[in-house]
N, C-alpha and C positions, 0 to 999 in steps of 0.2 A: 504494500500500500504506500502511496507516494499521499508525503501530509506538505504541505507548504502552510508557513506562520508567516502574518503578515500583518503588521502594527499599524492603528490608525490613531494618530496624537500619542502615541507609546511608542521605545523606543525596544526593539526584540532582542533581549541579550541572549548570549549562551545557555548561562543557566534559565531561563523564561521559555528557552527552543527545545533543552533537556527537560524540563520536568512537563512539556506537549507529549514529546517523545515517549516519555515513562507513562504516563497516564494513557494514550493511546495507542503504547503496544499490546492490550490486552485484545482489544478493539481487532486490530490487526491479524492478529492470528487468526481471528472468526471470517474475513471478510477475503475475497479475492486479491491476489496481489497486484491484480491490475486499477483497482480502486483508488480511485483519488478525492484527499481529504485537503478542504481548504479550511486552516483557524486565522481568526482575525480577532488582535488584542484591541479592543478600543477603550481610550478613555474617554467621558465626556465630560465635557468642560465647563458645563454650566453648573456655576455653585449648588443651586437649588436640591441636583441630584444627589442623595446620597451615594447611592449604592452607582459610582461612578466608575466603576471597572468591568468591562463588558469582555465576554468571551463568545463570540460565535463561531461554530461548524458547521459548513456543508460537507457530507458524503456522497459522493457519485457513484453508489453502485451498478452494476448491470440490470439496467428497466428501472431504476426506484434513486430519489434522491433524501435523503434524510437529512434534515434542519435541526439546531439545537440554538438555543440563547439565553443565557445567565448572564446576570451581573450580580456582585457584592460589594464589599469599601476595600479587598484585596485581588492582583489578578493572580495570582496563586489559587484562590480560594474560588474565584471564577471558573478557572480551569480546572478545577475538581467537580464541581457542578455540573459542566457542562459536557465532562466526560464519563458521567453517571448518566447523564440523559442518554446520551448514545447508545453508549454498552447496552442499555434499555431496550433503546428504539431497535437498535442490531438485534440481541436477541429476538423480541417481536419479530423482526420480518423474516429471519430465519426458521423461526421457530411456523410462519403460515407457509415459507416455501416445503420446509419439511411435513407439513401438512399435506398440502395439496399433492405432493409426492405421494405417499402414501395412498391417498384415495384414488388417484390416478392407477395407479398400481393393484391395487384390490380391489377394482372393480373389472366383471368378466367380459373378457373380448369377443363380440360374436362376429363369427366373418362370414 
């Protein structure tokens, strides 16, 4: 799975691209290696917000694209959120393709 990090009014350090990386290698092993995962750090800037540290993912899998979006007052703590919804959202859609698999499979073929 190919992830691109990419910062909007935030700056991507090392460690902020390693701990993407360890959070969504779990991710990874579930999905296709041709999968491509785009995160985007943004801060926003307007006083008002608190919880001003946003973490979004798109997923491109094959047929299906999956969205995730958390914010909290840390983007550490962003990225923990936001890669709990995925693992989620991954399992769910795995969990209907291995469905439909089966029912396809156990139902009898008349020719």
């Amino acid at each position: 799975m190919r992830i691109s990090v990419k910062g909007r009014n935030v700056p991507v350090s090392d460690e902020l691209r390693e701990r993407v990386d360890r959070k969504f290698a779990k991710i990874a092993r579930q999905v296709s290696s041709l999968a491509d995962m785009e995160v985007e750090l943004i801060e926003e800037r307007n006083p008002s917000i608190r919880k001003s540290q946003v973490a979004e993912v798109t997923l491109h899998l094959k047929g299906v694209t999956l969205r995730a979006r958390e914010a909290s007052e840390d983007m550490a703590h962003s990225v923990n959120l936001v890669a709990e919804d995925v693992a989620r959202q991954v399992k769910r859609h795995r969990d209907k393709r291995r469905k439909r698999r089966e029912a396809h499979h156990a139902s009898p073929r008349t020719a």
